[in-house]
ZALUMZA-525376 format. One record per residue (C-alpha): residue in three letters; x, y, z; residue number from 1. Coordinates in pm, whole numbers, plus 32768, in hexadecimal, padded with zeros to 4 digits. Layout:
BEGIN
+-----+------+------+------+-----+
|   r |    u |    v |    w |   k |
+-----+------+------+------+-----+
| ALA |    X |    Y |    Z | NUM |
...
+-----+------+------+------+-----+
END
This chain:
BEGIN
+-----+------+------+------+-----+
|   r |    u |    v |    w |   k |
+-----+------+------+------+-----+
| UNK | 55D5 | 1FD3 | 3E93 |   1 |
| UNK | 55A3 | 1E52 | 3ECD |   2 |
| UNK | 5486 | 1D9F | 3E67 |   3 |
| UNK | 536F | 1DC2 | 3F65 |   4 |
| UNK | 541C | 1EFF | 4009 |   5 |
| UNK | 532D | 2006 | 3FA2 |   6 |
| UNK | 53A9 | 20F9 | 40C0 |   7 |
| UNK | 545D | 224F | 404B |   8 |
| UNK | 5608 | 2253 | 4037 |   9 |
| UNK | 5691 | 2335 | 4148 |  10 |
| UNK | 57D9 | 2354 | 4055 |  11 |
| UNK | 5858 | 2363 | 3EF3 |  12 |
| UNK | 5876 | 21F9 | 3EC8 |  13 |
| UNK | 59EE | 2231 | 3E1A |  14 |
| UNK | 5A5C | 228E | 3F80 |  15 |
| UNK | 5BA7 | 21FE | 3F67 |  16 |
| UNK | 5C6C | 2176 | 4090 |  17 |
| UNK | 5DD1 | 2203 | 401D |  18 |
| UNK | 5D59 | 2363 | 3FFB |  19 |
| UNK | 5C93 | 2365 | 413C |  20 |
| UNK | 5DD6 | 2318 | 4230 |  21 |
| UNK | 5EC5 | 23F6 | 4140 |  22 |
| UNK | 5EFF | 24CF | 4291 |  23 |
| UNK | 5FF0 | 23A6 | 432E |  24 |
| UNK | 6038 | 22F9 | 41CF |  25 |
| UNK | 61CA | 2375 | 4228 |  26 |
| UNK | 61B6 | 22FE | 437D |  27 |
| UNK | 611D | 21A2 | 4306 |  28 |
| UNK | 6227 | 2170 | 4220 |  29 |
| UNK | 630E | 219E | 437E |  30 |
| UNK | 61F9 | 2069 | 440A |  31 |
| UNK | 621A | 1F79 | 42FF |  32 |
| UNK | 63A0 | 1F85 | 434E |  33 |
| UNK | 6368 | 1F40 | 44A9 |  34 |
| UNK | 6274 | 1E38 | 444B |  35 |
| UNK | 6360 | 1D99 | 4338 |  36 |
| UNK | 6485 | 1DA4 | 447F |  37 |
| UNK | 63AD | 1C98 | 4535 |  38 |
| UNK | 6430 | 1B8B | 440A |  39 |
| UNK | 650F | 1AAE | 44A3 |  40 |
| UNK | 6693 | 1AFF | 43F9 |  41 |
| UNK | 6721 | 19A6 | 445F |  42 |
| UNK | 6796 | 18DD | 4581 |  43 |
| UNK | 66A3 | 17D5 | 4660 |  44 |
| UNK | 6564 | 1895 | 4590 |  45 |
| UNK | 65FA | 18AA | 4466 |  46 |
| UNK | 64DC | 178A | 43C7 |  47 |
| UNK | 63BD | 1866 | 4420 |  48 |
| UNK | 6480 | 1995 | 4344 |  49 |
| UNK | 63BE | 190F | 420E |  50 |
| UNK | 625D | 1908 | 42AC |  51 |
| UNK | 6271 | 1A27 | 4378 |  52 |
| UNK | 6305 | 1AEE | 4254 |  53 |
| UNK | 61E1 | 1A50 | 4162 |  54 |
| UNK | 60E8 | 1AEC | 424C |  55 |
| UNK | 6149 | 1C30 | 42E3 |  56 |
| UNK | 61C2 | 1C85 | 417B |  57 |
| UNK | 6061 | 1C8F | 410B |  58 |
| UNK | 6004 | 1DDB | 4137 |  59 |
| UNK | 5E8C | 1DFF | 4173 |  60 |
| UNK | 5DD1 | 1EF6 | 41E0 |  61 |
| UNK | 5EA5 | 1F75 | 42F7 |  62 |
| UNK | 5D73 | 1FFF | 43A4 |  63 |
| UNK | 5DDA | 1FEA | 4507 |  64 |
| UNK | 5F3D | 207B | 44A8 |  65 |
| UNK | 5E5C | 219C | 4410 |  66 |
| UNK | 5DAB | 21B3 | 4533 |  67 |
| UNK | 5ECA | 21CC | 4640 |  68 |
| UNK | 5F6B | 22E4 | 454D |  69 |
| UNK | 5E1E | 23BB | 450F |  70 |
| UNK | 5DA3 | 23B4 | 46A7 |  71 |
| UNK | 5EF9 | 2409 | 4705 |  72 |
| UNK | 5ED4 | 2548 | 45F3 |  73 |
| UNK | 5D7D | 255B | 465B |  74 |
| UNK | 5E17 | 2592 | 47C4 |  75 |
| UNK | 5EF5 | 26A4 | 476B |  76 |
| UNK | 604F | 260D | 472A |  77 |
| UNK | 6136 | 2509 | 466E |  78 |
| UNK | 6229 | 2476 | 470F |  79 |
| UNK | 62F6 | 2330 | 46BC |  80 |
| UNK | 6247 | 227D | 47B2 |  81 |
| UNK | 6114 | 224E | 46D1 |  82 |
| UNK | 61EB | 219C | 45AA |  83 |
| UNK | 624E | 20B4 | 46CD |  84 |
| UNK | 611B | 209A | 4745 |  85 |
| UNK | 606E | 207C | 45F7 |  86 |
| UNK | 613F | 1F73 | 45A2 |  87 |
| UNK | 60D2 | 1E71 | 46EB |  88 |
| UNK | 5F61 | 1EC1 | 4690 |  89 |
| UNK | 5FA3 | 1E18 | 4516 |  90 |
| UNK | 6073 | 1CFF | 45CE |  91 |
| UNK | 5F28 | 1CE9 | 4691 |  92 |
| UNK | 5E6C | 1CB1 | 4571 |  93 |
| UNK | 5F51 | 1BE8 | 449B |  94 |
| UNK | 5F79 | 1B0C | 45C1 |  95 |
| UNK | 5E19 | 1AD0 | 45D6 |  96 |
| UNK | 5DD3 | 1A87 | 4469 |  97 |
| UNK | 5EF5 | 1952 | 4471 |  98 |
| UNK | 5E22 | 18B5 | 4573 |  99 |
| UNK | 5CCB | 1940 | 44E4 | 100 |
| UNK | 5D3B | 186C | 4392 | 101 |
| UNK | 5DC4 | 173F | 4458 | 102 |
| UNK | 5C71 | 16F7 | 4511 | 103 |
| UNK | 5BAC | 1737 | 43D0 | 104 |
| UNK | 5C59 | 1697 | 42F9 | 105 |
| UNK | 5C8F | 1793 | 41E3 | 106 |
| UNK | 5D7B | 175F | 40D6 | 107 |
| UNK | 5D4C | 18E2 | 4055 | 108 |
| UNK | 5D2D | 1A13 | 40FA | 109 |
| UNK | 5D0B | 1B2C | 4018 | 110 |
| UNK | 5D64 | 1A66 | 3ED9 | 111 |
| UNK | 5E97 | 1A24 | 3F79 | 112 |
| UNK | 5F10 | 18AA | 3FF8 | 113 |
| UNK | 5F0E | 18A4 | 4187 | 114 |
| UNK | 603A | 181F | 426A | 115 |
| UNK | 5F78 | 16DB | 42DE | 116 |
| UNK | 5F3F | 1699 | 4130 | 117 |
| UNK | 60A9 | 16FA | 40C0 | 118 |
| UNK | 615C | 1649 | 41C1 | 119 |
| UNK | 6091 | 1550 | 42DD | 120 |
| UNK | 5FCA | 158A | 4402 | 121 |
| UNK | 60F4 | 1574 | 44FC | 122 |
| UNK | 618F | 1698 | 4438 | 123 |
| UNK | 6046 | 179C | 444F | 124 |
| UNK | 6063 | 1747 | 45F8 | 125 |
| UNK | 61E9 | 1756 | 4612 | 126 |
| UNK | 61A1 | 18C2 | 4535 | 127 |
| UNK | 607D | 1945 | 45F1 | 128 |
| UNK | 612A | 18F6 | 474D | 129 |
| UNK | 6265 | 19BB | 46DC | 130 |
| UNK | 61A2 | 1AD8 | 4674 | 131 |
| UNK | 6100 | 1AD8 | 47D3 | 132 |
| UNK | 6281 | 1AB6 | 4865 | 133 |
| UNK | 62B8 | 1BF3 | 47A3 | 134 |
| UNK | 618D | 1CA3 | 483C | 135 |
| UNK | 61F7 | 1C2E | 498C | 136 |
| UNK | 633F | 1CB7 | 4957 | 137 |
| UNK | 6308 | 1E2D | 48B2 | 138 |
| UNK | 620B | 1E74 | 49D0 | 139 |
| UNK | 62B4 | 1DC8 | 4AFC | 140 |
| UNK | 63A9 | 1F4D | 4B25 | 141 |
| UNK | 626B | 2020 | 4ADE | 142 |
| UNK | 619B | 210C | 4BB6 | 143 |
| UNK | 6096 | 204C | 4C88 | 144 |
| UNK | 5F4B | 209A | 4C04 | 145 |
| UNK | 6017 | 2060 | 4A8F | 146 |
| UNK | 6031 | 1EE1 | 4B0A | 147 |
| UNK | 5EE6 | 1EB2 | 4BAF | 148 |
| UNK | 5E1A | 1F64 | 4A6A | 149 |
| UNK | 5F01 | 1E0F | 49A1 | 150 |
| UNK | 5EB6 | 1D15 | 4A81 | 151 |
| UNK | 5D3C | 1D7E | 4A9E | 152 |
| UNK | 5D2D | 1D61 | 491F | 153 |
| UNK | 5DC0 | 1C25 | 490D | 154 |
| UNK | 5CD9 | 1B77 | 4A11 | 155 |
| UNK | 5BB1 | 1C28 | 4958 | 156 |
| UNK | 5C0E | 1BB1 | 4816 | 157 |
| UNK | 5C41 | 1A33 | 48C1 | 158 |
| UNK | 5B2E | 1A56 | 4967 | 159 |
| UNK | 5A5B | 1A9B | 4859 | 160 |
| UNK | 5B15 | 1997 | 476F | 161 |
| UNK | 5AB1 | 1889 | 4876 | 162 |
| UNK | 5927 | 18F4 | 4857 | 163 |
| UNK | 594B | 18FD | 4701 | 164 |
| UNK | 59E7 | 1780 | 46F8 | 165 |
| UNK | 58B0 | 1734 | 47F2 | 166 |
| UNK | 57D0 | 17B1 | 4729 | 167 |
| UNK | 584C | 16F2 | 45E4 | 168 |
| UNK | 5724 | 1625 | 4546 | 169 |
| UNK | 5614 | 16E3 | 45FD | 170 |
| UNK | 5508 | 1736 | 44E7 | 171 |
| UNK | 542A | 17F3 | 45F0 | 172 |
| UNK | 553E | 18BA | 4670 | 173 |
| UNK | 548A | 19E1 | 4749 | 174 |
| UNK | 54F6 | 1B63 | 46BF | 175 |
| UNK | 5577 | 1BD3 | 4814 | 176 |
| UNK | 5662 | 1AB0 | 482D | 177 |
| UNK | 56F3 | 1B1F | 46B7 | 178 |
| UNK | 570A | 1C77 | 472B | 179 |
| UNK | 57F7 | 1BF8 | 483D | 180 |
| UNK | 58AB | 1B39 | 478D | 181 |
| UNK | 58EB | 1C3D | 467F | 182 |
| UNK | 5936 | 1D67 | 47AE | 183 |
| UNK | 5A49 | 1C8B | 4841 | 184 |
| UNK | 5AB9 | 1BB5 | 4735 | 185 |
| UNK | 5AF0 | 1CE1 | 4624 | 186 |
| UNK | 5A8B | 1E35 | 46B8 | 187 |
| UNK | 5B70 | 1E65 | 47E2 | 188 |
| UNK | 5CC2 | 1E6B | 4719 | 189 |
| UNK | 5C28 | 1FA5 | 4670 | 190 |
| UNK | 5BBC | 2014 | 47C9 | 191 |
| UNK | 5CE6 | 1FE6 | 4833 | 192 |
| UNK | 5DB3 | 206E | 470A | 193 |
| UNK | 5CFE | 21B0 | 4767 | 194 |
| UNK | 5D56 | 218D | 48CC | 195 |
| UNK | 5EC2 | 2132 | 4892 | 196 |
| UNK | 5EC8 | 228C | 4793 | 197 |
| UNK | 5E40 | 236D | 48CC | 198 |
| UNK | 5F62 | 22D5 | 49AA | 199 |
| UNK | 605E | 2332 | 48A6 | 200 |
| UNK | 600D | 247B | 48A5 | 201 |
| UNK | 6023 | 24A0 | 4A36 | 202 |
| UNK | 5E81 | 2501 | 4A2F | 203 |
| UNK | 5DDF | 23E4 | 4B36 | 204 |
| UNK | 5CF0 | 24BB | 4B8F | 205 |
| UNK | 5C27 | 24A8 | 4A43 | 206 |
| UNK | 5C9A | 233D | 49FC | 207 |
| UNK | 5B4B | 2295 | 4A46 | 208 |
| UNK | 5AC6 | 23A4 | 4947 | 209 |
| UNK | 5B72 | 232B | 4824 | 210 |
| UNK | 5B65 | 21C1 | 48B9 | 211 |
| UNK | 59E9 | 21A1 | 48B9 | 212 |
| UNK | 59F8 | 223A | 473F | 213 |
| UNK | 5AF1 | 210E | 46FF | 214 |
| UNK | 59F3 | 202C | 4765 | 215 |
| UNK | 58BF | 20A0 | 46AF | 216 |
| UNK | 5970 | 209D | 4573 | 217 |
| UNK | 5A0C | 1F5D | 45C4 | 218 |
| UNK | 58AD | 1ED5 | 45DD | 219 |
| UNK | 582B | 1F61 | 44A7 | 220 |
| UNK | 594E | 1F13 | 43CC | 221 |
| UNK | 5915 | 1D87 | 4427 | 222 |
| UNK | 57B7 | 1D98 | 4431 | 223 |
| UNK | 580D | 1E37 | 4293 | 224 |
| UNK | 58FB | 1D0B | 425C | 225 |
| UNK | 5812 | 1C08 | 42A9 | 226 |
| UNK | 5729 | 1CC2 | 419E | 227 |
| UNK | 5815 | 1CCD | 408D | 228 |
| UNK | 5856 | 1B39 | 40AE | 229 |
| UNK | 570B | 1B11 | 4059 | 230 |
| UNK | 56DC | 1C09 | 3F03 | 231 |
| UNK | 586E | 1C81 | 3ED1 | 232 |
| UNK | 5906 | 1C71 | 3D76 | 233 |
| UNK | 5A23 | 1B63 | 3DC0 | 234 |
| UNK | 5B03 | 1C12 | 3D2E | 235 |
| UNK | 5AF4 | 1D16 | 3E14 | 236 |
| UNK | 5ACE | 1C4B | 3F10 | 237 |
| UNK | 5BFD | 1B75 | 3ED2 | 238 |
| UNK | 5AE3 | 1A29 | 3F3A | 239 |
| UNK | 59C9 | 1977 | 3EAC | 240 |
| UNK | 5891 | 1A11 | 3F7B | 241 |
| UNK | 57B8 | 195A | 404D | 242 |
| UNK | 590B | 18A8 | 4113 | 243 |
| UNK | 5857 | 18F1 | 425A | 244 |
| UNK | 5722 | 181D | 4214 | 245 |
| UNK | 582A | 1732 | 4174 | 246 |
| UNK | 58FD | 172A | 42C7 | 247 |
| UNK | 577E | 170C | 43A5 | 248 |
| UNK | 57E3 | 1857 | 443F | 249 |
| UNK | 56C0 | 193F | 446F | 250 |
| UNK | 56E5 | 1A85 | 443B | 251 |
| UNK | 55C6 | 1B8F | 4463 | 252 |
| UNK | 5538 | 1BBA | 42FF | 253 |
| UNK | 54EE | 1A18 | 4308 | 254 |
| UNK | 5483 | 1A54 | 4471 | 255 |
| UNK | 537C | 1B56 | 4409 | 256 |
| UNK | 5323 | 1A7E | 42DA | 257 |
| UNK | 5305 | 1946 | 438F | 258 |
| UNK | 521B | 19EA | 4470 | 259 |
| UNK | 511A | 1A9F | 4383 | 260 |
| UNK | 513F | 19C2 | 4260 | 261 |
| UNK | 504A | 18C1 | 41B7 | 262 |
| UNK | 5017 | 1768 | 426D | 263 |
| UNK | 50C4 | 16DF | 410C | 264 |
| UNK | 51B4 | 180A | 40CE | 265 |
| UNK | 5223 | 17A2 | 4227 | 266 |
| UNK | 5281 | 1629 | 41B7 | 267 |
| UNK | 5342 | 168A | 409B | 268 |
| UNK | 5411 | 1771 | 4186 | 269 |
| UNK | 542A | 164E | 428C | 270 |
| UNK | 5476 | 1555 | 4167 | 271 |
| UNK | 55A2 | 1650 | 40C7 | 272 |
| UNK | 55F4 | 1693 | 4241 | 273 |
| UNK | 576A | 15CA | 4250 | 274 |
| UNK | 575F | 1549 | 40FA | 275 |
| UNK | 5894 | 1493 | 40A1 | 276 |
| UNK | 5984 | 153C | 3FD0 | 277 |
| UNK | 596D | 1487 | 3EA6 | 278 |
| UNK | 57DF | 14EE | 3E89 | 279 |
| UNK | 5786 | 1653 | 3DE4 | 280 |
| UNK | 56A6 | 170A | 3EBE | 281 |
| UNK | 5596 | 17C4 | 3E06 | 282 |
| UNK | 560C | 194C | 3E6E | 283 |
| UNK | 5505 | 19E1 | 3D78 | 284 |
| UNK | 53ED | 1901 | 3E39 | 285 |
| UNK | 5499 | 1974 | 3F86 | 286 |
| UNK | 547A | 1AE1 | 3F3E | 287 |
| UNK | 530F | 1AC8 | 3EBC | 288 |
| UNK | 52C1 | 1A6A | 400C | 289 |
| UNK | 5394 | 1B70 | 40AF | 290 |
| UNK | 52BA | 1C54 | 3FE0 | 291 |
| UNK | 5177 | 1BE1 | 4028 | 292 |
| UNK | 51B9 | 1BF4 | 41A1 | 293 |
| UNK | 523A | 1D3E | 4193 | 294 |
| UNK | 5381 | 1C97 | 4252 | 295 |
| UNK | 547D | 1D81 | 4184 | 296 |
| UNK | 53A5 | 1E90 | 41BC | 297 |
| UNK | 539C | 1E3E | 4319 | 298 |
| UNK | 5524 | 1DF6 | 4363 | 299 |
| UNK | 5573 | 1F3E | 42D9 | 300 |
| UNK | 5477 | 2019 | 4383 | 301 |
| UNK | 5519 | 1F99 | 44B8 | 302 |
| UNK | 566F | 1FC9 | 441C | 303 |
| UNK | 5611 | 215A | 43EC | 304 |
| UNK | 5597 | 2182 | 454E | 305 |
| UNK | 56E6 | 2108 | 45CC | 306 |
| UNK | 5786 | 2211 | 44EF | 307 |
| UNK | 5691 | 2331 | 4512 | 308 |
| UNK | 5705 | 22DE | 46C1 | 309 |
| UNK | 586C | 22F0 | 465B | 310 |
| UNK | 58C0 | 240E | 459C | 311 |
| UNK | 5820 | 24FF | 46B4 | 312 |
| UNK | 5937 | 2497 | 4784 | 313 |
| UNK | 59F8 | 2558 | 469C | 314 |
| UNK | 5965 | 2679 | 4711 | 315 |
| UNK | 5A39 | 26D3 | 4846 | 316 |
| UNK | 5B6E | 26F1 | 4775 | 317 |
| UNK | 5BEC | 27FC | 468F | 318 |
| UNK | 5BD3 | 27D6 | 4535 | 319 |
| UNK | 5CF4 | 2763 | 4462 | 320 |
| UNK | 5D41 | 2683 | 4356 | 321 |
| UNK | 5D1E | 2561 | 4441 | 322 |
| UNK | 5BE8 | 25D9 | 44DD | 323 |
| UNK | 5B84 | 25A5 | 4355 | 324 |
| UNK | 5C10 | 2485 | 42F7 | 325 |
| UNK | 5B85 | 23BB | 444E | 326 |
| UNK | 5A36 | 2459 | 43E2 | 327 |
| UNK | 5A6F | 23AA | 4274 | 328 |
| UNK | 5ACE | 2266 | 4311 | 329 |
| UNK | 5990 | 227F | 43B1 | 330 |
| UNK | 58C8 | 2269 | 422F | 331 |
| UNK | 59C1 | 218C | 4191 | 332 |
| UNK | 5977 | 209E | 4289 | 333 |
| UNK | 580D | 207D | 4248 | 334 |
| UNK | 5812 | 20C8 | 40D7 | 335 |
| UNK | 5939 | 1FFA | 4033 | 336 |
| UNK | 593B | 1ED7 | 3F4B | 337 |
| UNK | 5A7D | 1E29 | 3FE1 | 338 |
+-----+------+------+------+-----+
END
């Protein structure tokens, strides 16, 4: 339990990731394949093989993957078209994190060196683009509502990338316009990964079921991320914390603490709030505040309530070991420390 979280665990906090989406861990293995196949062999692209290679080679969470694989079980069957379609949602999200680390800046991701660091600017655009070319072209044969649930995600997560970049700098950012940001910008691929799992298994009719779950863990898994850069170990979390005050991006634990904090608590916030990177920002100061406001407390109280709507959803399927392991997903997003 953070500092200044004094509300009860819903899970064993050694909830482990791995474990959790064992169900599809064969099938995955079949995703990161057709993940890996998107690396350019040679030819006109071959100069975008090292980049593109460097970054879908990475291996993170593959949560949307998971999620594709364990709706589609959730929905009764397994067929191959979940591995393919498993595999677009992580070019989704890969895609967006080039661009996501081009228009911050960011030299790591993960404790790992990003495309625009290792190689230039022009590289991380010429590598994000392709991976959108490769989106473009695995969908462009599928079913129609396959291609529409795609290009829906990919205007939401634009969309909300373009409020985000408006709303750079903005100390007093207001909570609904984070919320929005964070609903199209981050939860819709896992909406959508849902979605896309539903359509693989031929079962439209309880798509928007499994969808809407998507979403409201989507939600709370950010709203958790934008906790754990402010009291992570950063080892875990592969980043020094506090890069979000760093970058002058609001996220709602500072937006709660700006708003219920000290007149001089809230000048050291507004004086740390885009520090330059060669200037240590006092996390153990930060977090004192987030205490005393009751902002962590706060953030994940609003976290559960997303969760405690989600896992009902659940409810109109039959139980099986994906039923369970969606249900998990559900607590590891609220209670992990990465």
């Amino acid at each position: 339990m953070e500092p200044g979280d004094r509300g009860t665990t819903i899970a064993d906090s050694t909830l482990n990731l791995a474990s959790i989406i064992e169900p599809v861990s064969a099938q995955l293995a079949l995703v990161r394949k057709r993940v890996m196949d998107a690396v350019p062999s040679g030819g006109k692209l071959a100069k975008l093989s090292p980049p593109a290679g460097h970054i879908l080679g990475k291996h993170g969470k593959y949560l949307r993957p998971a999620l594709v694989l364990l709706a589609c079980g959730l929905c009764g069957e397994k067929p191959k078209a979940a591995v393919d379609y498993a595999a677009v949602m992580e070019l989704v999200h890969v895609g967006s994190l080039v661009f996501d680390d081009l228009l911050d800046g960011s030299e790591l991701r993960r404790g790992r060196k990003t495309i625009n660091a290792l190689w230039d600017d022009q590289t991380a655009v010429l590598t994000g683009t392709y991976l959108l070319l490769e989106i473009a072209n695995r969908t462009a044969f599928e079913i129609k509502p396959v291609r529409q649930v795609v290009m829906r995600t990919l205007n939401s997560m634009f969309q909300g990338e373009v409020l985000q970049f408006a709303s750079h700098g903005k100390f007093e950012l207001r909570e609904e316009t984070y919320m929005e940001i964070i609903t199209e910008k981050s939860a819709s691929a896992l909406s959508a990964s849902c979605h896309m799992g539903a359509l693989a298994a031929g079962d439209a009719g309880r798509a928007a079921l499994v969808e809407s779950f998507g979403l409201e863990l989507g939600i709370a898994f950010q709203i958790r991320d934008d906790i754990l850069d402010l009291v992570a170990d950063p080892g875990k979390l592969g980043k020094e914390p506090g890069s979000d005050l760093r970058d002058a991006r609001m996220t709602l634990p500072t937006i709660h603490c700006v708003r219920n904090a000290t007149r001089s608590d809230r000048r050291f916030l507004k004086s740390v709030f885009g520090l330059n990177s060669g200037e240590k920002i006092d996390m153990k100061h930060v977090v004192e505040i987030a205490r005393d406001t009751g902002s962590i407390s706060f953030c994940m109280d609003k976290a559960r309530s997303l969760i405690q709507k989600a896992i009902p959803r659940l409810d109109a399927f039959e139980d099986s070991p994906y039923k369970s392991a969606m249900a998990s997903l559900c607590r590891f997003a609220v209670e992990r420390d990465y």
